[in-house]
Each structure stands twice: as structure tokens, then as C-alpha cells.
C-alpha positions as CSV (number, residue, x, y, z in Angstrom):
1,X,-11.4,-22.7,-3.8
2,X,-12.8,-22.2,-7.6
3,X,-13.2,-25.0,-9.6
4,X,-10.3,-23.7,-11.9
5,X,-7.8,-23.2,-8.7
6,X,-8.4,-26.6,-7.8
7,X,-8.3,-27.6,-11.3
8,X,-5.0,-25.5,-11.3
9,X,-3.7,-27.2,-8.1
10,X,-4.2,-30.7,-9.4
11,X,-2.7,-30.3,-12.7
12,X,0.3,-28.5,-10.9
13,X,0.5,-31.6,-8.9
14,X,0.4,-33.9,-11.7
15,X,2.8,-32.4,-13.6
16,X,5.2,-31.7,-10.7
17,X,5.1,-35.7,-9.9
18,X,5.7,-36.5,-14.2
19,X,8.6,-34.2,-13.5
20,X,10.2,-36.4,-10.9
21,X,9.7,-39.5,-12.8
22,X,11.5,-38.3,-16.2
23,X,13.2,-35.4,-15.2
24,X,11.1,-33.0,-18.0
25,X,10.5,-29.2,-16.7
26,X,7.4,-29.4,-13.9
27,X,5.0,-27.0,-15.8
28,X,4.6,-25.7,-19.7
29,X,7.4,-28.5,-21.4
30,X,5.5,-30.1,-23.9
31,X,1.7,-28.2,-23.0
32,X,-0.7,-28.1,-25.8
33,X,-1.4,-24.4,-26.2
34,X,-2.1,-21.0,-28.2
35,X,-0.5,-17.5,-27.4
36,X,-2.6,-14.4,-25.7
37,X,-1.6,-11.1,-25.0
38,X,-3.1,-8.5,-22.5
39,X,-2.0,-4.9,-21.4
40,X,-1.0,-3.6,-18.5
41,X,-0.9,-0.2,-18.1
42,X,-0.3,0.2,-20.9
43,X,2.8,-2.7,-21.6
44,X,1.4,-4.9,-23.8
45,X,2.6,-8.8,-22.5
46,X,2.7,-12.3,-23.8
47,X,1.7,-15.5,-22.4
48,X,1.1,-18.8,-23.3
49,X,-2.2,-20.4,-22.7
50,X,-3.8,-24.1,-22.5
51,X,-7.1,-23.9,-23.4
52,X,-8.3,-27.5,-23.0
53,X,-6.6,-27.3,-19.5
54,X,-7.7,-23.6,-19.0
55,X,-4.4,-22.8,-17.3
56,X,-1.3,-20.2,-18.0
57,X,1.5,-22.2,-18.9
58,X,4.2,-19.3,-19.3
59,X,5.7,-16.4,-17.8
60,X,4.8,-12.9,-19.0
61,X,6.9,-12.0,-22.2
62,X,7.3,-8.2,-22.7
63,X,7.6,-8.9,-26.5
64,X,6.7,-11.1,-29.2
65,X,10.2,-12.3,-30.3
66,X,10.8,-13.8,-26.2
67,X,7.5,-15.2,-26.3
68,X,8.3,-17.3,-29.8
69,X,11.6,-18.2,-28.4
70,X,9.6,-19.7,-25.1
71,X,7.4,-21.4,-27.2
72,X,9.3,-22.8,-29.6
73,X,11.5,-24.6,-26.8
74,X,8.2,-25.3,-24.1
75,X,5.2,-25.4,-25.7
76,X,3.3,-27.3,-28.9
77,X,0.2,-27.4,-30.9
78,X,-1.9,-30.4,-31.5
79,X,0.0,-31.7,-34.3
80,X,3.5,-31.2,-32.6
81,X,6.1,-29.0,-32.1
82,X,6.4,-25.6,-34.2
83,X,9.3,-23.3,-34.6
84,X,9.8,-19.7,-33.8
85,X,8.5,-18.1,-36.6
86,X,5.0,-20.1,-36.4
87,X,4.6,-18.9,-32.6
88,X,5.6,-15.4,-33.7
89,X,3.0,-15.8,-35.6
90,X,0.7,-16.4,-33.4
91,X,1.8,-13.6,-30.7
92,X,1.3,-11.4,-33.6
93,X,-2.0,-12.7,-34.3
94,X,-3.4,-12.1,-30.7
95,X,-3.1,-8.7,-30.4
96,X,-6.2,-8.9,-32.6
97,X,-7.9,-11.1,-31.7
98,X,-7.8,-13.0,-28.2
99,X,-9.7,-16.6,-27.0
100,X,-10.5,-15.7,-24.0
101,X,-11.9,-11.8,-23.9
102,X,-12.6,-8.9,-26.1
103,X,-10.5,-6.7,-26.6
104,X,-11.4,-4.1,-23.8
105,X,-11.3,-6.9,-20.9
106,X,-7.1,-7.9,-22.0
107,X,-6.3,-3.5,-21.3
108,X,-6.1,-3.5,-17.5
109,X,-5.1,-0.5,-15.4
110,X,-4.1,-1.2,-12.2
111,X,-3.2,1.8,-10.7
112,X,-6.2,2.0,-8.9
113,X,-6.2,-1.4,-7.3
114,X,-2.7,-0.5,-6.3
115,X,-3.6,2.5,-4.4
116,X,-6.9,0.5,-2.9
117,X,-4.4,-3.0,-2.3
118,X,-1.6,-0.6,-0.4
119,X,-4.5,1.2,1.6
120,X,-6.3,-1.9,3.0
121,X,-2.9,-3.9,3.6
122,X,-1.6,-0.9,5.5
123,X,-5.4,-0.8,7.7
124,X,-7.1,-4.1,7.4
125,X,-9.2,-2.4,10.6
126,X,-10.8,-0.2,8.2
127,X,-14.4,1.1,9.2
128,X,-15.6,2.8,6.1
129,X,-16.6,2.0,2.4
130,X,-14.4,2.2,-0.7
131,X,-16.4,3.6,-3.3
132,X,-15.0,2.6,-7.0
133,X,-12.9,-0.5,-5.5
134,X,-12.9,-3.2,-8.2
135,X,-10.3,-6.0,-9.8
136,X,-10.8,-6.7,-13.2
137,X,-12.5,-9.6,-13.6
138,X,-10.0,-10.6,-16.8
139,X,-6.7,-10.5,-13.9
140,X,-8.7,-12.5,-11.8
141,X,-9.1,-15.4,-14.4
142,X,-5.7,-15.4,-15.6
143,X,-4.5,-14.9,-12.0
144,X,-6.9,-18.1,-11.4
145,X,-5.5,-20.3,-14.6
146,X,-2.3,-19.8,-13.0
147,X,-2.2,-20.3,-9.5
148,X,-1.7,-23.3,-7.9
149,X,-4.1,-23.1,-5.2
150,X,-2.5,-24.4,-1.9
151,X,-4.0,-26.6,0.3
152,X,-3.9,-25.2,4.0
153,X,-5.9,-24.2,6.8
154,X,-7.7,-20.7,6.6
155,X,-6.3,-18.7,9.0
156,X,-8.2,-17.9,12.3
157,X,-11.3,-15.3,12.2
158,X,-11.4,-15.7,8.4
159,X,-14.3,-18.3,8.2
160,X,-15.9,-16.1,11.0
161,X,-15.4,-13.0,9.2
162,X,-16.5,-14.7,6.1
163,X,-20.0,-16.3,8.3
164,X,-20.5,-12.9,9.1
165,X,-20.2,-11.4,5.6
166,X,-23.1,-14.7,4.4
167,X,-20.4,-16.1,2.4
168,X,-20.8,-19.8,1.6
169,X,-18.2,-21.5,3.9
170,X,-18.2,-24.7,1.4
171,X,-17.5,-22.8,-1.1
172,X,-15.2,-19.7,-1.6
173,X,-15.2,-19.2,-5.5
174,X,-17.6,-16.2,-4.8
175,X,-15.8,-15.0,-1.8
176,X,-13.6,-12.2,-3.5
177,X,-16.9,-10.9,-5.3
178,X,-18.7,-10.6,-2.4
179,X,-16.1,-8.8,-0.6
180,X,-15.2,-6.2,-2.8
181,X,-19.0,-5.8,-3.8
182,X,-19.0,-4.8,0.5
183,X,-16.3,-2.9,0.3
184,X,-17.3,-0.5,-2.2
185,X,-20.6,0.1,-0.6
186,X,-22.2,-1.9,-3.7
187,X,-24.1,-4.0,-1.4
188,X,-25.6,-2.9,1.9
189,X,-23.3,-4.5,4.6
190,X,-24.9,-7.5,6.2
191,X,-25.9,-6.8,9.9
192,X,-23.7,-8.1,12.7
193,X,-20.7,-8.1,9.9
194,X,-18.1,-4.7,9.1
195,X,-16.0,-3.5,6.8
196,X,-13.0,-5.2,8.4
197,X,-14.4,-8.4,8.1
198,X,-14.6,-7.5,3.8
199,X,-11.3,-6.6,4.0
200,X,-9.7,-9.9,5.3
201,X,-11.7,-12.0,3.3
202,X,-11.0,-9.7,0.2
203,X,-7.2,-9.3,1.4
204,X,-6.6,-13.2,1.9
205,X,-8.2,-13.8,-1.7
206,X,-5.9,-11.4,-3.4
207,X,-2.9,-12.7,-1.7
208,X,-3.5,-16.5,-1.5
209,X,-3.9,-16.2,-6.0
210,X,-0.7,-13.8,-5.9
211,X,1.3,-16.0,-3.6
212,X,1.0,-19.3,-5.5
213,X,1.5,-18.8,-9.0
214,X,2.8,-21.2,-10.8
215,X,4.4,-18.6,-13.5
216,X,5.6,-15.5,-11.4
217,X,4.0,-12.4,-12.8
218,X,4.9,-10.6,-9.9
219,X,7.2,-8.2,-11.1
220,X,4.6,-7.1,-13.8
221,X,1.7,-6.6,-12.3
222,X,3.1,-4.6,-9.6
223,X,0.6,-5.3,-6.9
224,X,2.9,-5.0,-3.5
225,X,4.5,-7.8,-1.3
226,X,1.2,-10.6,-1.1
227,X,0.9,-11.3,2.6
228,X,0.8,-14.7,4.4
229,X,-2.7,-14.7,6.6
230,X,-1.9,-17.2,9.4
């Protein structure tokens, strides 16, 4: 787990247990937070963002006038609440500038991860290389800030594929990283380990951050049915 999924997990927990006690709206009512944007494919979205919690803390908005409304009624600055107009503002104001990449890292294409996500699900077994297989490292932060990062057992052979692969067992922050570095032939392949062995560490990765968002961006991002690994 990454320090921010586990950061994400316990703040999801927190939050969800607040919720019980005074019946608020388990995650964004009330968070202290700014507006980002980022495209995909081309769409451009809107989200709201903690910063000091370094978490997502809305849905994707697929314009600026949804996003205000969201925030106006869920989200607040420093000082307080703000109305529509001052977080229309703000959406406005990030497709120029954004706090947490340039410019170039908030356009993602994902077509190709896609295609590369629908091959591997369909043959986990696979023996060869992927040349060109990469996530944007921008989705993978945001996908991090807001998941929820379960606490469960790994399911069996992953810690041996992931042994195999000399991935630190205490730690998996670095786990998709390595994978996809093996996968695309990056990296020469470790001896004793495969390809396969890339693919179900890089596969349960994927779909353990897709799986447990706390704000489902599913329908956005496009990226196939994420797949329990048990």
C-alpha cells in the first residue's frame, strides 16, 4: 500500500465513522479544498481536490457549471463556505493553471492503456513483452488520492509472483512501477520470474485502485470491468 492509499483509507474511515455519529455525507461535505481539471481524451473534467489531505473529494464533473453547483453545496475554503459563482471561478481558473501538474501531465489518452488493460485481462498467461505499455503517472496519483485502499489478504501466488519479480513484499507502493517497467521490456526480466508473474502484480494494482474509489470515475475513464484477484 502507498503512503497516500493508506492515508486515503484512513481518512475514508474517519469520515465514514463522523458520518454515523451526525448523519453529515461520509466524504467531501464540508472538505477544505480547491478545484482541478484534467482531460481525458480529450473531455476536459472537474474535480474537487484537498490539498492538505491530498485526497479527491468529488466526482468527475463534465463541466464547470456542475462542478460549482457540487461545490457550493459539499465543499469550502479556509474561511468558509463560498457560493457558485466563486467556485465557478475557480473551475475556470484551473484550466490554466493546476496545483498538482503542468499542463501536459492533466491531458491523458488512454486509449492505449485500454487496448494494453483488455489484452492482459483477457491473457494474464502472457509470455512476451509489451513494448510502449505505460499508465500515466498523473491517473495514477489521482487514482491514489481517491481510493480507499482496502484492507484484505493478497490473493494466492501474488506475493510469490511479486518475490519473484524482487519486489519489496513490505512495501508495494513501487509494485505497479516495477511491473509495467517488466512488462514493456524496460527492464531485463529478473531470472526465475516471467512475464505472467508482471502481469498479475501489474493487473491486481490496476484493479485494487479502480475497485475502491471513493468517488466513482468509472464511467469516465473507461478502463473495463476492474477484476476481484482472490
Amino acid at each position: 500500500m502507498t503512503w497516500r492509499s493508506g492515508f486515503a483509507a484512513a481518512a475514508a474511515l474517519c469520515s465514514a465513522l463522523f458520518a454515523q455519529v451526525t448523519g453529515a455525507s461520509p466524504f467531501g461535505s464540508g472538505e477544505v479544498a480547491g478545484i482541478e481539471s484534467v482531460r481525458i481524451d480529450g473531455q476536459i473534467y472537474f474535480f474537487g481536490f484537498s490539498y492538505g489531505g491530498d485526497l479527491v473529494v468529488s466526482p468527475l464533473h463534465a463541466d464547470a457549471e456542475s462542478m460549482a453547483t457540487y461545490a457550493a453545496a459539499h465543499l469550502r475554503q479556509r474561511d468558509g463556505r463560498k457560493d457558485q459563482a466563486f467556485w465557478l471561478t475557480q473551475a475556470q481558473e484551473s484550466l490554466q493553471e493546476s496545483g498538482l501538474s503542468d499542463r501536459a501531465g492533466t491531458m491523458l489518452d488512454l486509449h492505449r492503456l485500454r487496448r494494453d488493460l483488455a489484452g492482459l485481462r483477457r491473457d494474464r498467461a502472457t509470455v512476451r513483452a509489451l513494448p510502449g505499455l505505460e499508465v500515466p503517472s498523473h491517473l495514477i496519483y489521482l487514482l491514489e488520492a481517491n481510493c480507499a485502499w482496502p484492507a484484505e489478504e493478497w490473493p494466492a501466488g501474488l506475493a510469490a509472483s511479486a518475490k519473484r519479480l524482487g519486489l519489496d513484499l513490505d512495501d508495494t507502493s513501487g509494485w505497479l512501477e516495477g511491473a509495467t517497467a517488466i512488462l514493456a521490456g524496460d527492464v531485463a526480466i529478473p531470472r526465475g520470474a516471467n512475464f505472467s508473474d508482471a502481469a498479475s502484480v501489474y493487473l491486481w494494482y490496476l484493479d485494487r485502485l479502480l475497485l475502491h474509489q471513493r468517488h466513482d470515475w468509472s464511467k469516465e475513464l473507461k478502463l473495463g470491468d476492474a477484476e476481484w484477484h482472490g
